[in-house]
C-alpha positions in Angstrom: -55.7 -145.9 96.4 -55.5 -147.5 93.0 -53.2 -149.8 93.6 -55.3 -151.0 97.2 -58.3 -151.7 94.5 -55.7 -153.6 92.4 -54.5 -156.1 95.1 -57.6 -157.1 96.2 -58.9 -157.8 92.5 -55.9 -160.1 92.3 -57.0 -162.0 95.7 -60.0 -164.3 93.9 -58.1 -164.8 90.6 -55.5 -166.3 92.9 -57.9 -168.4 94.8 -59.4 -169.6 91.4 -56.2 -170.4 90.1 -55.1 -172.5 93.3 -58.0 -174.2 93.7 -57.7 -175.3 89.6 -54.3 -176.6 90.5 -55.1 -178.6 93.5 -58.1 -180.1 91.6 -56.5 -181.0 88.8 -53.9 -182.6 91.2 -56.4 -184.3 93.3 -58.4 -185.5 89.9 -54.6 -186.9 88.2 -54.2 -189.2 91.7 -57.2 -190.3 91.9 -57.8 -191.3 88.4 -54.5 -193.4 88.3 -52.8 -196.2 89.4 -49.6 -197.9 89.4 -48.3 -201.4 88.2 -45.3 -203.0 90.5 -43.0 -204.3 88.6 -41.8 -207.2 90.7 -45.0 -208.8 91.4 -47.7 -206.9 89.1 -50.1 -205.7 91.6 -52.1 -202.5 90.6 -52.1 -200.3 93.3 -52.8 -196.6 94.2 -51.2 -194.2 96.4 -52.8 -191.5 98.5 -53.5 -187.3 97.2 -50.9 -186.5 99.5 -48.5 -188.9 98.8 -49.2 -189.0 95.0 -48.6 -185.0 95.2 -45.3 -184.9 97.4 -43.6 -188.0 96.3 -40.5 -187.6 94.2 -41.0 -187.1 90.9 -39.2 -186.8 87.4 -40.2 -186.6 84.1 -44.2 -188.3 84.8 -42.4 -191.1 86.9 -42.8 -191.1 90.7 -41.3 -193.3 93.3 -43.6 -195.3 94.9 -43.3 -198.4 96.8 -45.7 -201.4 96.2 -47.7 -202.7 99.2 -48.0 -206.0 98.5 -44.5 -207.1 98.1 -42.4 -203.6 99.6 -40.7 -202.9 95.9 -39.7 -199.4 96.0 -39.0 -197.5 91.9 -39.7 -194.9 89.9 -42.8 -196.0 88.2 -45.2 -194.0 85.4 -49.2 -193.5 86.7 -51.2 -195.5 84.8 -54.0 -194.5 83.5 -57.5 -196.2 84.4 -59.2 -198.5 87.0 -57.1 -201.1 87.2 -57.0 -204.3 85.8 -59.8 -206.7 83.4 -61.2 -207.1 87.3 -61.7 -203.7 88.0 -59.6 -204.3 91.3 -56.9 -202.0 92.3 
């Protein structure tokens, strides 16, 4: 019976922690963008894709919807440009 009372105490630290995770991921893609370096457009991605693109070492490969450029870039942090456009 103790270890019945155990597992369910362990259910909502779970949830806490997995619902920190997935804002903190959610926060991190929306809060950045990315500069192509072909054309120098600054552009963001989705949550989804920003979450489950490949990634290595804080780079990710995106690819650039103004001119099709697909590299490894590093999230920029910010708004975007002097314009405030993104």
């Amino acid at each position: 019976m103790g270890r019945e009372r155990y597992k369910v105490k362990q259910l909502p630290i779970a949830l806490i922690i997995i619902v920190a995770v997935l804002a903190f991921i959610a926060a991190r893609a929306l809060l950045t963008h990315f500069v192509c370096p072909s054309c120098g457009s600054n552009f963001r991605v989705g949550v989804l894709k920003y979450t489950f693109s490949a990634h290595v070492l804080n780079k990710r490969l995106v690819k650039c919807p103004n001119c099709g450029h697909a590299e490894m870039l590093s999230p920029v942090w910010g708004k975007g440009d002097e314009n405030g456009k993104v």
